[in-house]
C-alpha positions as CSV (number, residue, x, y, z in Angstrom):
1,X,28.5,-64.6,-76.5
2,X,26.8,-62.2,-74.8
3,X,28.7,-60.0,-72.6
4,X,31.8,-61.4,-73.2
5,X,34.4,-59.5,-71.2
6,X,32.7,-61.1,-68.0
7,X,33.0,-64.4,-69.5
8,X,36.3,-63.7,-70.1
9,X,37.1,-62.7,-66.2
10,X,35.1,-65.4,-64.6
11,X,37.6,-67.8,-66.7
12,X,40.6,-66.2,-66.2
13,X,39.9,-66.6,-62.5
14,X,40.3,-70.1,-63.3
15,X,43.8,-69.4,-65.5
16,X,41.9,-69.8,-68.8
17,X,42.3,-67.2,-71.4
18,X,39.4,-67.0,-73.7
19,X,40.2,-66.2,-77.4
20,X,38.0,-66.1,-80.2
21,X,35.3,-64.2,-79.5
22,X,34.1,-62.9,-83.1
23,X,30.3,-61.8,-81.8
24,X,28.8,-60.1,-78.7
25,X,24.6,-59.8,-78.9
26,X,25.0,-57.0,-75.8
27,X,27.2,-54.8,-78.0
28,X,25.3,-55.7,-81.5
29,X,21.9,-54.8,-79.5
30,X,24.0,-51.6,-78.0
31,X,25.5,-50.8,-81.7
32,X,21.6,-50.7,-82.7
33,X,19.9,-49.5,-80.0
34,X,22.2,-47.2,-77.7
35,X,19.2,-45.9,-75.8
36,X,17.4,-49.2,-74.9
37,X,18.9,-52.0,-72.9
38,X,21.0,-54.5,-74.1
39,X,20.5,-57.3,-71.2
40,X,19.8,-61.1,-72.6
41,X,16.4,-60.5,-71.0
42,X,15.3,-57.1,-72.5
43,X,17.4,-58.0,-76.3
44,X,15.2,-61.4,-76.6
45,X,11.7,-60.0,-75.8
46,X,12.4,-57.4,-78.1
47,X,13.7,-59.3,-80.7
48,X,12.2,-62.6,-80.1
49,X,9.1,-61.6,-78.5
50,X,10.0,-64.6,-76.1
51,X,10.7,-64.3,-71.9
52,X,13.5,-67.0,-70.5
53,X,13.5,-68.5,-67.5
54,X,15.1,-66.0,-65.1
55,X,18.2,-66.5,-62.8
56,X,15.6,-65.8,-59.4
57,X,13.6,-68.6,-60.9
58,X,16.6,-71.0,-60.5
59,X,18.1,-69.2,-57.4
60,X,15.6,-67.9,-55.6
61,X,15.6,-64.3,-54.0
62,X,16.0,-62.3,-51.1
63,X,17.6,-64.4,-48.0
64,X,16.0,-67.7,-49.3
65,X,18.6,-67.5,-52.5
66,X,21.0,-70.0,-53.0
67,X,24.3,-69.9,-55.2
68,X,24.2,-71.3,-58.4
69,X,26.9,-74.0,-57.5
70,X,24.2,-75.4,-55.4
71,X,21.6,-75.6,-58.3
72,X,20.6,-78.8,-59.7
73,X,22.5,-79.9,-62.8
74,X,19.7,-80.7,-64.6
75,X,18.2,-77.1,-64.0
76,X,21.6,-75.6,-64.9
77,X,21.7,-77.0,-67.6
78,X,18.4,-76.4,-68.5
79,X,19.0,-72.3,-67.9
80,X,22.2,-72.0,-69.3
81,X,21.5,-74.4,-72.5
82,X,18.0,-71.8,-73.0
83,X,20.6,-68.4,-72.6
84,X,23.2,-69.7,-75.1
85,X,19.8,-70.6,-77.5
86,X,18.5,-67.4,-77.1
87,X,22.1,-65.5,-77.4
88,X,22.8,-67.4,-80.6
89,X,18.7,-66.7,-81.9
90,X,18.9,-62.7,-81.2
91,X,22.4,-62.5,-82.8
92,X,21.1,-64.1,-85.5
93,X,18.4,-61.3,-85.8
94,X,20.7,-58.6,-85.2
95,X,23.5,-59.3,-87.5
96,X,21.6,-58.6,-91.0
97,X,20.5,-55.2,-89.8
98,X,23.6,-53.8,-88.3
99,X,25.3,-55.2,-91.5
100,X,22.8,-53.3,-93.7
101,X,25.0,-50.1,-92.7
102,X,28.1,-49.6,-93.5
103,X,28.4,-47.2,-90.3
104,X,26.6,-49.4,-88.0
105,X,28.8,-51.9,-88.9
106,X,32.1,-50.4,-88.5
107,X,31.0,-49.2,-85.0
108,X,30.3,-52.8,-84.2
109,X,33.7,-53.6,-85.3
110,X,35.4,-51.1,-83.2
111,X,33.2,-52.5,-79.6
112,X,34.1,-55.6,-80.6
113,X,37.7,-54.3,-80.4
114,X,37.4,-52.6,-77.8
115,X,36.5,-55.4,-75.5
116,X,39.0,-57.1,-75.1
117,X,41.7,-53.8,-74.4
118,X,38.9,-53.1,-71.7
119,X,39.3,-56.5,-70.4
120,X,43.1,-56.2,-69.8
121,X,42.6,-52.6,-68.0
122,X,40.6,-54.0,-65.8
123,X,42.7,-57.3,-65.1
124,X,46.0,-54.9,-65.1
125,X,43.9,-52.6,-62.3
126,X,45.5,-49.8,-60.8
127,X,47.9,-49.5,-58.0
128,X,46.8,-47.1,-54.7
129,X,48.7,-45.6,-51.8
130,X,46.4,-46.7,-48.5
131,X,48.3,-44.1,-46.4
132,X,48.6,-41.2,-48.4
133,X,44.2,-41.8,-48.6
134,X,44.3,-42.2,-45.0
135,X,46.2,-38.4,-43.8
136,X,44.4,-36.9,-46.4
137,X,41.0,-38.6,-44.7
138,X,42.1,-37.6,-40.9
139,X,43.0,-33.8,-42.7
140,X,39.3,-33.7,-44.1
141,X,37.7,-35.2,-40.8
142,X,39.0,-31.9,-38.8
143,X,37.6,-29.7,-41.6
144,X,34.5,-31.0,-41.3
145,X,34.5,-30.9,-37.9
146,X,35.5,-26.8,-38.3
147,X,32.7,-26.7,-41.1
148,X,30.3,-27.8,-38.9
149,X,31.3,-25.7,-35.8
150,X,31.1,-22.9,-37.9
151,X,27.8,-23.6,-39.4
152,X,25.8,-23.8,-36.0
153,X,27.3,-20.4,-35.5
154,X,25.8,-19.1,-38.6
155,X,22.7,-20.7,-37.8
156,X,22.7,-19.5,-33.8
157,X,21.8,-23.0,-33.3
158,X,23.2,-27.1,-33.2
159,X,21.4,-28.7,-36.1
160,X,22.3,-32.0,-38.0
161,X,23.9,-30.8,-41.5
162,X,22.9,-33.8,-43.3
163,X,19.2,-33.3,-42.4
164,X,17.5,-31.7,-45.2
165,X,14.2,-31.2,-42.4
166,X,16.9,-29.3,-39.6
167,X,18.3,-27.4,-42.9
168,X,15.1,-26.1,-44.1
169,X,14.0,-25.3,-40.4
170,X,17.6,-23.4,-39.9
171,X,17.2,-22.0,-43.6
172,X,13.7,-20.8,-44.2
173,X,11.8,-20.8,-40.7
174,X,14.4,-19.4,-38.8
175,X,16.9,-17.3,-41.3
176,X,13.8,-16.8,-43.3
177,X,16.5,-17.4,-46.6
178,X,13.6,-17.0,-50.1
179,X,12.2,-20.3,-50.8
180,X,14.0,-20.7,-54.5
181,X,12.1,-24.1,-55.4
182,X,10.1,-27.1,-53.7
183,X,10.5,-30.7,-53.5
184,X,7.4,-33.0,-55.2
185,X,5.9,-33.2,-51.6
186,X,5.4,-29.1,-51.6
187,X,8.3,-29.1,-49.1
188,X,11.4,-25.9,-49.6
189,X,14.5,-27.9,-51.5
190,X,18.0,-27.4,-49.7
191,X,19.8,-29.4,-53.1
192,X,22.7,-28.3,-54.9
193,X,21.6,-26.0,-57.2
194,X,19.3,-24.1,-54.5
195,X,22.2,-24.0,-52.3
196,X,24.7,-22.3,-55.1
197,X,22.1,-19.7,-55.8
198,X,21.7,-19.2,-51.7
199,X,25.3,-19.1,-51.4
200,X,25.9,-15.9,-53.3
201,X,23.9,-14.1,-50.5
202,X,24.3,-16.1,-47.2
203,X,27.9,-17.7,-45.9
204,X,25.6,-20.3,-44.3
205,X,24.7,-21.9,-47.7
206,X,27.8,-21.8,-48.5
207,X,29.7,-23.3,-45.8
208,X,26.6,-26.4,-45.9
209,X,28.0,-26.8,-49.4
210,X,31.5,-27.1,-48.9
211,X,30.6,-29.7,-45.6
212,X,28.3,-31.4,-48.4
213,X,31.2,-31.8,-51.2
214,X,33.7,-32.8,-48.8
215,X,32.3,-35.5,-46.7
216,X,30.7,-36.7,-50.4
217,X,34.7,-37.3,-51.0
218,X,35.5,-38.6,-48.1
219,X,33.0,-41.6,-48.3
220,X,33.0,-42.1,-51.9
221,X,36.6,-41.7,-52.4
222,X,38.8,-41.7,-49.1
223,X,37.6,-44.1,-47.2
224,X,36.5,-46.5,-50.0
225,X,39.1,-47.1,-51.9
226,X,41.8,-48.6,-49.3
227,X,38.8,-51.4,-48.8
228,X,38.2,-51.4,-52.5
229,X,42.4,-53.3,-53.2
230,X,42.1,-56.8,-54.1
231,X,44.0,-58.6,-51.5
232,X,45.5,-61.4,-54.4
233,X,46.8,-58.1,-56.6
234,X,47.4,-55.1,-54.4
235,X,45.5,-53.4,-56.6
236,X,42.1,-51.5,-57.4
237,X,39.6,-52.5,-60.6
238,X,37.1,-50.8,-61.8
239,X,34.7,-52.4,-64.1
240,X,34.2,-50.3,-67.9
241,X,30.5,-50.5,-69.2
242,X,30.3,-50.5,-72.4
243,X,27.1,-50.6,-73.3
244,X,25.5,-47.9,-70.9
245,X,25.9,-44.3,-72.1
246,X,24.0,-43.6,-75.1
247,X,26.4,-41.6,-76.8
248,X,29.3,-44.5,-77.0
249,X,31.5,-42.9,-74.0
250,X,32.3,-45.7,-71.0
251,X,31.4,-45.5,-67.3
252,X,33.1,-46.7,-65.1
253,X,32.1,-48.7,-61.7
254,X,32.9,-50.2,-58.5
255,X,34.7,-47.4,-57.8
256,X,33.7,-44.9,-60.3
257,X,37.3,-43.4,-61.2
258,X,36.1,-41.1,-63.7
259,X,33.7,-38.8,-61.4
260,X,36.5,-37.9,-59.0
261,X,36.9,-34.2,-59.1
262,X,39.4,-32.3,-60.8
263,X,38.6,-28.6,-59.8
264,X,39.0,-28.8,-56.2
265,X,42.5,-29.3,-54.7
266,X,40.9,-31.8,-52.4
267,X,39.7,-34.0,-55.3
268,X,43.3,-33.3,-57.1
269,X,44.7,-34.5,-53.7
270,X,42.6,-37.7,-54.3
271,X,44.5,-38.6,-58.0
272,X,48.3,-38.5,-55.9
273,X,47.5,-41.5,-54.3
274,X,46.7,-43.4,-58.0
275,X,50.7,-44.2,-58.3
276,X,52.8,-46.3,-59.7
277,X,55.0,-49.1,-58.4
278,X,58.9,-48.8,-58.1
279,X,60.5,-48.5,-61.2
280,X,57.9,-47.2,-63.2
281,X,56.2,-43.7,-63.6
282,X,52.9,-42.6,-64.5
283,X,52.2,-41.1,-67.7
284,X,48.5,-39.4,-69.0
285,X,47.8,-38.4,-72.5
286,X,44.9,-36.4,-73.1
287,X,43.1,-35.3,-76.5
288,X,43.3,-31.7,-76.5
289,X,39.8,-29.7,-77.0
290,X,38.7,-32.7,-78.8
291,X,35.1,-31.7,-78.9
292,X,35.9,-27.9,-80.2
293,X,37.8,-29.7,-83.0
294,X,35.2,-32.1,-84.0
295,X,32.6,-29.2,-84.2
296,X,34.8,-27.1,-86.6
297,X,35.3,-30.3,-88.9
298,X,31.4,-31.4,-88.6
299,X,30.1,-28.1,-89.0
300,X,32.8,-26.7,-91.4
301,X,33.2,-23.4,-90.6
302,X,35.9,-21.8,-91.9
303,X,36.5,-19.7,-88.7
304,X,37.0,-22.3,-86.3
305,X,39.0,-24.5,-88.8
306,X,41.7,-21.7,-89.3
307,X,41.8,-20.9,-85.6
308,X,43.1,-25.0,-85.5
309,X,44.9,-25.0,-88.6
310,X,46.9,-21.8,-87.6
311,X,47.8,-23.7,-83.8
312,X,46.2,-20.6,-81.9
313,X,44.6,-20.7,-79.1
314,X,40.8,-21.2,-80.1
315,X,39.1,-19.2,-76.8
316,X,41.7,-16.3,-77.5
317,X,40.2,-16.1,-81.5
318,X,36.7,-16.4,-80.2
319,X,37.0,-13.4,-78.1
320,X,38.9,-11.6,-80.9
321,X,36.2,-12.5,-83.3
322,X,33.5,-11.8,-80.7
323,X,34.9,-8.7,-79.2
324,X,36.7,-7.0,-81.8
325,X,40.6,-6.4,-81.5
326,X,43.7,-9.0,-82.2
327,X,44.2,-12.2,-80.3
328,X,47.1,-10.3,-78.4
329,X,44.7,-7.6,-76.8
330,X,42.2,-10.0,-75.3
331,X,42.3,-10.0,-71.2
332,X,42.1,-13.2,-69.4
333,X,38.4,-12.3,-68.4
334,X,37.4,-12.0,-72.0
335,X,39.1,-15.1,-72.9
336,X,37.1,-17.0,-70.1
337,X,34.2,-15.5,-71.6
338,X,35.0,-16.9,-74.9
339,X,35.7,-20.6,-73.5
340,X,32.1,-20.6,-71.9
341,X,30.3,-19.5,-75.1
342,X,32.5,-22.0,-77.0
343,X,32.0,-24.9,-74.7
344,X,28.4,-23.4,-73.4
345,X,26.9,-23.6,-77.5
346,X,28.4,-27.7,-77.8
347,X,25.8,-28.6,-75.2
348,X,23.0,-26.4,-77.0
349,X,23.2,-23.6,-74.0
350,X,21.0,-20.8,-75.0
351,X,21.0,-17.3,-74.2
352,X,19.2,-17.9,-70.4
353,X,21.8,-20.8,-69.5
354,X,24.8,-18.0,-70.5
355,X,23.5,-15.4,-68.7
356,X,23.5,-17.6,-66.0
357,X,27.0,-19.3,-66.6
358,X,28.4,-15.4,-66.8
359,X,26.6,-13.4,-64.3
360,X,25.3,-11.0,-67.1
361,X,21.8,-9.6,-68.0
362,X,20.2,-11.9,-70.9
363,X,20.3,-9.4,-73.5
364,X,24.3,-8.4,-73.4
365,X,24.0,-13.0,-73.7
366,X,22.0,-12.8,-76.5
367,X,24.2,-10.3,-78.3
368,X,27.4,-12.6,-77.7
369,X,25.5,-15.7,-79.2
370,X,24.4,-13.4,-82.3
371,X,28.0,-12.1,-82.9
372,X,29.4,-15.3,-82.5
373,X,27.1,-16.9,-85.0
374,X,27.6,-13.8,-87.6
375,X,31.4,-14.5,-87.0
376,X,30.8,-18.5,-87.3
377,X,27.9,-18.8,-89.6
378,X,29.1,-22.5,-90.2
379,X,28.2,-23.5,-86.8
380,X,24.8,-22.0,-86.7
381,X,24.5,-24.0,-90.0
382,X,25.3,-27.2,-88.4
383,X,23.1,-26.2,-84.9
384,X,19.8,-25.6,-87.4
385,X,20.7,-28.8,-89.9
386,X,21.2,-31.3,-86.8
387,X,18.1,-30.2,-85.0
388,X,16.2,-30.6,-88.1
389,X,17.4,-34.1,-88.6
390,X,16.9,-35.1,-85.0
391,X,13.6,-34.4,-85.5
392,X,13.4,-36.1,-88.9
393,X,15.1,-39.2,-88.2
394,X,14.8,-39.7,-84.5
395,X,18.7,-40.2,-84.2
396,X,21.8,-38.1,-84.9
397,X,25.2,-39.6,-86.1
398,X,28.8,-39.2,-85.3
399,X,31.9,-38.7,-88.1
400,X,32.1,-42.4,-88.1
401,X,28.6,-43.8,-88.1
402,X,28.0,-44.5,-84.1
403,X,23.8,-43.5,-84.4
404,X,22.4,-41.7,-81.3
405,X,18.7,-42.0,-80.7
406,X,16.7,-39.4,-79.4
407,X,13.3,-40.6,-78.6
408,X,12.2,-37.2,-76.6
409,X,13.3,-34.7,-80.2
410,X,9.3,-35.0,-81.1
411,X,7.7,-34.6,-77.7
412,X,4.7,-32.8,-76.7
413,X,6.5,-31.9,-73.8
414,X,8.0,-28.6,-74.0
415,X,10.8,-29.1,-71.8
416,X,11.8,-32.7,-72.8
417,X,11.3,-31.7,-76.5
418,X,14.2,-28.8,-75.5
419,X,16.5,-31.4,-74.0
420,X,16.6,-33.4,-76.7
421,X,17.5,-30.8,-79.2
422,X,20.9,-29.5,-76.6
423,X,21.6,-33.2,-77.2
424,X,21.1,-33.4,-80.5
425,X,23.3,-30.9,-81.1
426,X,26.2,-32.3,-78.3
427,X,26.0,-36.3,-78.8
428,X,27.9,-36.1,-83.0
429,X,30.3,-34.1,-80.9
430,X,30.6,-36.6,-77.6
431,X,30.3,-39.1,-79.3
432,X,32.5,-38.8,-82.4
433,X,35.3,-38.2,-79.3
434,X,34.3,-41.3,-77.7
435,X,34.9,-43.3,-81.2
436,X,37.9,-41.9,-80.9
437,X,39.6,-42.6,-77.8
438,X,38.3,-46.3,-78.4
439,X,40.1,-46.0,-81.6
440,X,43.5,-44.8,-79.5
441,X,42.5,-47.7,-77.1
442,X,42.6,-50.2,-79.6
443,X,45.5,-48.8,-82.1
444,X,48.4,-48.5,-78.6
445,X,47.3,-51.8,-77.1
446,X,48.2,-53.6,-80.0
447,X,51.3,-51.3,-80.6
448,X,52.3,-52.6,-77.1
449,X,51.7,-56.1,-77.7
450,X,53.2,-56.3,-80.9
451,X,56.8,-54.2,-80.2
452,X,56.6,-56.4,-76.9
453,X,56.5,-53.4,-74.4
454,X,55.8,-54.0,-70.5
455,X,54.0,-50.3,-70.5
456,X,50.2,-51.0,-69.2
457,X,47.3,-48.5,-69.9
458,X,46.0,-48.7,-66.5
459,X,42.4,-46.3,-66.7
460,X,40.6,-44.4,-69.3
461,X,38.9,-41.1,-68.2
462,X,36.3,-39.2,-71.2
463,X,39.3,-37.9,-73.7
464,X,42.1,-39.7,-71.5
465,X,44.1,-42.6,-71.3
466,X,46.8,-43.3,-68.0
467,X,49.6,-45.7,-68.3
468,X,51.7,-47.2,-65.8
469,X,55.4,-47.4,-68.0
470,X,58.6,-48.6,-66.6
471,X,61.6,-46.1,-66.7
472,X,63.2,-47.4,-69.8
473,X,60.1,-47.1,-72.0
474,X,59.4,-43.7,-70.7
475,X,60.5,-41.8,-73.9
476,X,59.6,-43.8,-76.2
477,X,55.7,-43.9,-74.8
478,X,55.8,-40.1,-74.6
479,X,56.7,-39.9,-78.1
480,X,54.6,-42.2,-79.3
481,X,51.5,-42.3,-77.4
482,X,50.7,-38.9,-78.3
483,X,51.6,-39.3,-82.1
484,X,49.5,-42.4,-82.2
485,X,46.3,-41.0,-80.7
486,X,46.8,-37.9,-83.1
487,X,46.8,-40.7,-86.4
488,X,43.8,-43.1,-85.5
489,X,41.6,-40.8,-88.0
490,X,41.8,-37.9,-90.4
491,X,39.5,-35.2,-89.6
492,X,39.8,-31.7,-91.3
493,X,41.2,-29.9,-88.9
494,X,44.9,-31.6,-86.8
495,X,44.0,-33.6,-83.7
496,X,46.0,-33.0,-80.7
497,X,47.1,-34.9,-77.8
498,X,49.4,-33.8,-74.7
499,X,50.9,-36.0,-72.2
500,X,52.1,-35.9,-69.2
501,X,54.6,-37.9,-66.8
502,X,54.8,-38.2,-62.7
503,X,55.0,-40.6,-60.0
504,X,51.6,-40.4,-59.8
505,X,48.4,-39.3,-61.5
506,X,48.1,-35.8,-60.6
507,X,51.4,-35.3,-60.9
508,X,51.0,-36.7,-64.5
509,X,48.3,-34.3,-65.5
């Protein structure tokens, strides 16, 4: 099939369970190609050179379309007979080279694997509180309200806050705030990042952003997700792509319930209202500093593998190694210092993009990177080896063989070229932990299933998974959840994961 999980959904609408499946061309054509797109359409031209007969050919478009239950038999048949031809003549061309790897191949395995556990989160869906969304919605319409108020004040003037012409009239004509960077048309930019820079100067910048970030939540999240319940289930569910982020992670849409925020208390609030029905609790296990611990076992340096070995706290060692002194003298501020380098270096940050992050001059930056590479050499090893094989290969690899292309790593262009090598050195690391958490996915769904259990993983968040567990299989999940997602896969340094239990998600977390 291609695209089978929707298959599978559209059937068990009709109380038909599909079993079976042993191929999928979208997630042989992802396994391949992670950067390109797997559609039927885009998979057969490229591999078949050959252009089907598309669905607004049969249907029509715009307001003249029709549903396909009123098409013509003959032309469904014709349609769908030509995309099951065409599924079974690109699998056919896609098999041999993905089995030519023995990496490739065991990443195909584990999508395959994957799909249906995604299939049943989705079905299983998640349970919301309407009212609890609803108070906090009436308590964020009367800050904005206050936000707004206040703004004008700033501004000596009534404007429109979501007008980004009133905003730059109020901003740069009136409060004559410097012009930090233009849009394409030549025209001052009021966006995020120009307003975070403003902000440190003028309260009006930073009142606009706060308005901006919380009426963002209230549409996207708030007042969505009530409307968002399926009225046969009582329940929200999201839809997992698997096949759209290059480096193997899943997104999640319609709603997006991985984007909503976790370091405001407003988007916290949000997560209360995720709960679980009576007689059951929530519980969240998360893979602790997954990516940290993948980069000590990928690049090998002896450091960072200690500092997991040993159990300490990494950012505490960083900052002993980096500052000098024993893990018990660091301050908290040196310690936060340490987790930004640490974290800041896995997505290829140099020396300008730490400054930055720390509000410090570039060269006391510079000087943290270069005692931090004299103190982990292995790391700069691994930084210098994966750029150079980015460039070589065009693609980068994870532990287990997921490949991630990178077609910008050769570019003329100075700043894409530059991108491309911060990925290069991030995606082993992303996406190693994304092979990972499909490999929990896959190990506790079949746990539950086979010991018969009535728990229900209910979302999957980057390094988390959220399960909805009846009272009497609360201890038992808490034991075992964690000590399952710690054995899917034996790296060189211990993997970790923490869990937590509440009546709802935040609670859990």
């Amino acid at each position: 099939l291609q695209h089978a999980k929707y298959d599978m959904h559209v059937l068990a609408n009709h109380g038909i369970t599909l079993r079976g499946v042993v191929h999928d061309t979208m997630l042989s054509g992802y396994v391949l190609e992670s950067h390109r797109s797997s559609s039927l359409e885009a998979l057969a031209e490229r591999w078949l050179g050959r252009k089907g007969i598309s669905f607004e050919e049969v249907c029509g478009k715009g307001a003249h379309q029709i549903c396909f239950d009123q098409v013509s038999v003959q032309r469904a048949t014709e349609y769908s007979a030509e995309d099951a031809d065409m599924t079974l003549q690109v699998h056919q061309q896609l098999l041999p080279k993905i089995k030519q790897e023995e990496g490739l191949q065991r990443i195909y395995e584990l999508e395959l694997a994957t799909q249906p556990v995604l299939f049943e989160i989705e079905r299983t869906g998640v349970h919301i509180d309407s009212a609890k969304l609803a108070a906090q919605g009436q308590e964020i319409a009367t800050t904005l309200i206050e936000l707004e108020k206040n703004a004008h004040e700033l501004a000596g003037q009534p404007f429109n806050l979501g007008s980004p012409k009133q905003l730059g009239e109020v901003f740069f004509e009136k409060l004559k705030m410097p012009i930090i960077k233009k849009t394409p048309s030549g025209v001052p930019s009021t966006d995020e990042e120009v307003l975070v820079k403003l902000a440190e100067d003028f309260p009006l910048a930073k009142v606009i952003l706060e308005h901006r970030s919380l009426s963002k939540l209230k549409s996207t999240y708030i007042d969505k997700l009530p409307k968002m319940v399926n009225k046969r289930t009582g329940r929200i569910h999201t839809h997992y792509a698997q096949a759209a982020v290059v480096t193997g992670r899943l997104s999640s849409s319609d709603p997006n319930l991985q984007n909503i925020p976790v370091r405001t208390s407003e988007g916290r609030r949000i997560r209360e209202a995720f709960v679980a029905q009576e007689g059951k609790r929530i519980l969240s296990a998360d893979y602790s500093q997954i990516e940290l611990r993948i980069m000590a076992h990928i690049s090998k340096d002896e450091g960072l593998k200690r500092a997991f070995e040993q159990g300490l706290d990494v950012h505490r060692a960083t900052a002993a190694e980096i500052f000098g002194g024993s893990p018990e003298t660091i301050t908290s501020e040196q310690r936060r210092y340490a987790k930004i380098i640490n974290f800041g270096l896995i997505y290829g940050m140099g020396v300008f993009g730490l400054a930055s992050n720390l509000g410090i001059e570039r060269e006391a930056a510079k000087q943290y990177i270069d005692r931090y590479f004299t103190r982990y050499p292995g790391v700069a090893d691994y930084m210098n080896r994966t750029r150079q094989e980015a460039k070589e290969k065009g693609y980068v690899q994870t532990v287990f063989g997921r490949r991630l292309w990178l077609p910008e790593i050769n570019s003329p262009n100075g700043p894409r070229r530059q991108a491309a090598e911060r990925a290069a050195i991030n995606a082993p690391m992303q996406g190693t932990a994304a092979d990972l958490i499909k490999l929990a996915m896959v190990e506790i769904n079949s746990w539950l299933h086979r010991e018969r259990l009535l728990s229900r993983m209910i979302l999957q968040v980057h390094d988390e998974l959220v399960f909805e567990v009846p009272e009497l299989e609360v201890d038992v999940m808490k034991h075992e959840i964690p000590r399952r997602m710690a054995a899917v896969a034996s790296l060189s340094v211990p993997l970790l994961a923490e869990v937590g239990i509440g009546n709802n998600w935040e609670e859990a977390h």
